[in-house]
C-alpha positions as CSV (number, residue, x, y, z in Angstrom):
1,X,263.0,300.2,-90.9
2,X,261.5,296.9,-90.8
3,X,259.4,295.5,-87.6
4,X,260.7,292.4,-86.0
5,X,258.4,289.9,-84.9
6,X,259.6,288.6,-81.6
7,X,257.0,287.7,-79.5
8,X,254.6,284.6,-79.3
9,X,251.1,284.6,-78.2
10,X,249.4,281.6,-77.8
11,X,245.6,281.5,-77.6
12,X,242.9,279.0,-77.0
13,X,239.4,279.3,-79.3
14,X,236.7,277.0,-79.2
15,X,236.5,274.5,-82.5
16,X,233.8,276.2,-84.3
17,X,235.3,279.7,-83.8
18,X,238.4,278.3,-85.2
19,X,237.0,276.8,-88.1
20,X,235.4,280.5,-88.6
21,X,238.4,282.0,-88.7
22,X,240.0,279.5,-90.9
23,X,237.1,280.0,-93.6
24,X,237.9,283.7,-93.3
25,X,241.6,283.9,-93.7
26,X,241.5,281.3,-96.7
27,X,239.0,283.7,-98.1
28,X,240.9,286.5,-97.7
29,X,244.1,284.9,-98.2
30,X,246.0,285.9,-95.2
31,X,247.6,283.5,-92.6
32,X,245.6,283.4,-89.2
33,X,248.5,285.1,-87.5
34,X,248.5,287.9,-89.8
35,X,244.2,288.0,-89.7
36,X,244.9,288.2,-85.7
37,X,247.6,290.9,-85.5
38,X,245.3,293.1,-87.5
39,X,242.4,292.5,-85.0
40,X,244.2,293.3,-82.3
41,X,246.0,296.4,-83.9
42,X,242.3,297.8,-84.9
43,X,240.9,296.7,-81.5
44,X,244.3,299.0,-79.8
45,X,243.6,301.9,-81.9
46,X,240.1,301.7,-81.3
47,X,240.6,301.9,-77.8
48,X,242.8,304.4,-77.3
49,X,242.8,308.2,-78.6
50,X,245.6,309.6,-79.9
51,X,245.8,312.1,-77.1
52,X,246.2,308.2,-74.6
53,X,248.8,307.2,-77.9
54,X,251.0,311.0,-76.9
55,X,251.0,309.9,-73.3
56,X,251.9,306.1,-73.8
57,X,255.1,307.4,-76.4
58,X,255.9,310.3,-73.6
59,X,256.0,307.7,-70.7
60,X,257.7,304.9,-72.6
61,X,260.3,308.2,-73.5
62,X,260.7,309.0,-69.6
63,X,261.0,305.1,-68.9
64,X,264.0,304.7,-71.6
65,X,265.8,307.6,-69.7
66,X,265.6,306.4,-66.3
67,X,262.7,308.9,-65.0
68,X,260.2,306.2,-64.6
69,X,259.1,305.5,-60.8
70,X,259.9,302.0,-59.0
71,X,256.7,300.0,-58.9
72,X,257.6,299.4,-55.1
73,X,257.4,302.9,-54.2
74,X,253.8,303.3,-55.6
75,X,251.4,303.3,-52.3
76,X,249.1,300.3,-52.7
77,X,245.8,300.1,-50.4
């Protein structure tokens, strides 16, 4: 099964945090997008246990058969 790439994200850095990162990805010979995925993929998985991970795949499940709940009916103070 290969993963689809389909979404943009565009980002502003300040200069010398961007020549940083350049030095680093030509070092370790990986594009900055690929170098920034991985970030954010460790940073995810850092943040969230795989007991959050089973609740996140059961909700997107519910959502995909229709037993989500309309963001309008959620009481807001």
């Amino acid at each position: 099964m290969a993963i689809v790439m389909s979404k943009e994200l565009l980002i502003r850095i300040p200069e010398p945090l961007y020549l940083q990162v350049k030095e680093v990805c030509a070092h370790e010979y990986k594009s900055m997008s690929a170098f920034v995925r991985e970030l954010l993929k460790e940073r995810v998985e850092e943040v969230l246990s795989s007991e959050d991970w089973d609740d996140v795949r059961a909700a997107r499940k519910d959502f995909k058969t229709g037993k989500s709940v309309s963001w309008r009916s959620v009481k807001r103070d």
